[in-house]
C-alpha positions as CSV (number, residue, x, y, z in Angstrom):
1,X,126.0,-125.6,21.5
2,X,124.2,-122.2,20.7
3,X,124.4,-120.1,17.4
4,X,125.3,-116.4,18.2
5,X,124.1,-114.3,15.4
6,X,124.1,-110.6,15.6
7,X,123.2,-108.1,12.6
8,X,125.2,-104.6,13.5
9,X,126.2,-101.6,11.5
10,X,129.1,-102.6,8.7
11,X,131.1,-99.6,10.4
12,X,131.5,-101.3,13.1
13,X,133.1,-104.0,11.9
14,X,136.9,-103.7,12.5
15,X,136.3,-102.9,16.2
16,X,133.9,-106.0,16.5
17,X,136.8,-108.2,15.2
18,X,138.8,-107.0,17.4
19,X,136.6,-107.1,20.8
20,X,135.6,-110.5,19.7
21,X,139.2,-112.0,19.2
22,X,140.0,-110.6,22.5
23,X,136.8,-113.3,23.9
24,X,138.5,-116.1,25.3
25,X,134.6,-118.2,25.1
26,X,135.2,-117.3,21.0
27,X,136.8,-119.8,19.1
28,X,136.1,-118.2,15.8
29,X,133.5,-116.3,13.9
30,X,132.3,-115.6,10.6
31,X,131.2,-112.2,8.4
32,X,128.9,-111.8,6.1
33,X,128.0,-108.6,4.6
34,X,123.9,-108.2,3.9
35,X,121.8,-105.2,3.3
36,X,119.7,-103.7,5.7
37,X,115.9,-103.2,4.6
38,X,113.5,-101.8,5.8
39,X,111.8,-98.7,7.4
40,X,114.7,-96.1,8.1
41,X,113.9,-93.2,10.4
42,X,115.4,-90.0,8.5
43,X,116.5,-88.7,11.4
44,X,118.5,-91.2,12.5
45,X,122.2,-90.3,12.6
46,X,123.7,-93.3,11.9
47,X,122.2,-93.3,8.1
48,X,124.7,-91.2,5.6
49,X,123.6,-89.5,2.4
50,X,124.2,-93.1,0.9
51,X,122.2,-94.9,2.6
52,X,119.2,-92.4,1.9
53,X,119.9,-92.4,-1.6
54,X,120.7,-96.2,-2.6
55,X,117.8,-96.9,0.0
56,X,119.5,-99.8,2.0
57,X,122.2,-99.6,5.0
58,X,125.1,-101.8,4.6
59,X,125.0,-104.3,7.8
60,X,127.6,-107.4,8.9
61,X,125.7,-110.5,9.9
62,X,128.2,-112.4,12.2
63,X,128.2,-116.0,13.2
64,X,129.3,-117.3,15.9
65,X,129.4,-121.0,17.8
66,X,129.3,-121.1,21.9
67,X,129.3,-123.2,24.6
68,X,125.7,-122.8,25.8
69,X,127.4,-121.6,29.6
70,X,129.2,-118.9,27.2
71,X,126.4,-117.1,25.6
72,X,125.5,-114.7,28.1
73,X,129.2,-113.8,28.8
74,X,129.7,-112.9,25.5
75,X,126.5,-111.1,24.9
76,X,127.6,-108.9,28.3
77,X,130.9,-108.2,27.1
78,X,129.3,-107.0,24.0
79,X,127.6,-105.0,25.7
80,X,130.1,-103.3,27.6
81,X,132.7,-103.1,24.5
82,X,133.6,-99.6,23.6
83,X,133.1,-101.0,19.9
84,X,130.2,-99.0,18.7
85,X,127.6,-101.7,19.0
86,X,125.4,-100.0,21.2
87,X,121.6,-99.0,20.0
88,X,123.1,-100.4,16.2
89,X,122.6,-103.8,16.2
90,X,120.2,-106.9,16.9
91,X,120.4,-110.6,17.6
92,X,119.5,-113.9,18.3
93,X,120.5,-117.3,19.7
94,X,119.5,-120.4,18.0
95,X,120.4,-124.4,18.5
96,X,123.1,-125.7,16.7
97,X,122.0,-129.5,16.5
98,X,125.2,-130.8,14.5
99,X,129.0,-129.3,14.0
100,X,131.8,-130.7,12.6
101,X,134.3,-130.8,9.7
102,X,134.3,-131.7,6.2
């Protein structure tokens, strides 16, 4: 089992639902709203007059558990989504050792 996180733009969030609930590899995933901190390019178009002034970007971190033969599906269909993830995000892919349920 793998670990898909990914850190995008909080706008984006509502579209990302909805591209990944249309993944048949995703069973689920989980939201978390963080802060994003950090050396901001004025320039960059995605930052609002908010963002400047509070000095922090509001990001989603999502969670995500995958078969490990599903990861790079779902990364590619990511990719290709129309859901405004493209140059606004990062992420990573760790090991999940243990899952279950309480």
């Amino acid at each position: 089992m793998k670990m898909l996180t990914l850190i995008v733009f909080a706008d984006v969030k509502q579209l990302l639902a909805d591209t990944l609930r249309g993944l048949k590899q995703v069973q689920g995933f989980t939201f978390t709203h963080v802060e994003g901190h950090g050396t901001q390019d004025s320039r960059d178009p995605a930052l609002s007059a908010r963002d400047h002034v509070v000095g922090y970007v509001p990001h989603v971190r999502v969670d995500i558990i995958l078969e490990d033969k599903d990861v790079a599906d779902v990364l590619d269909a990511l990719r290709k989504s129309q859901c405004g993830l493209a140059g606004r995000g990062h992420y990573w892919v760790t090991e999940v050792e243990r899952q279950g349920a309480l």
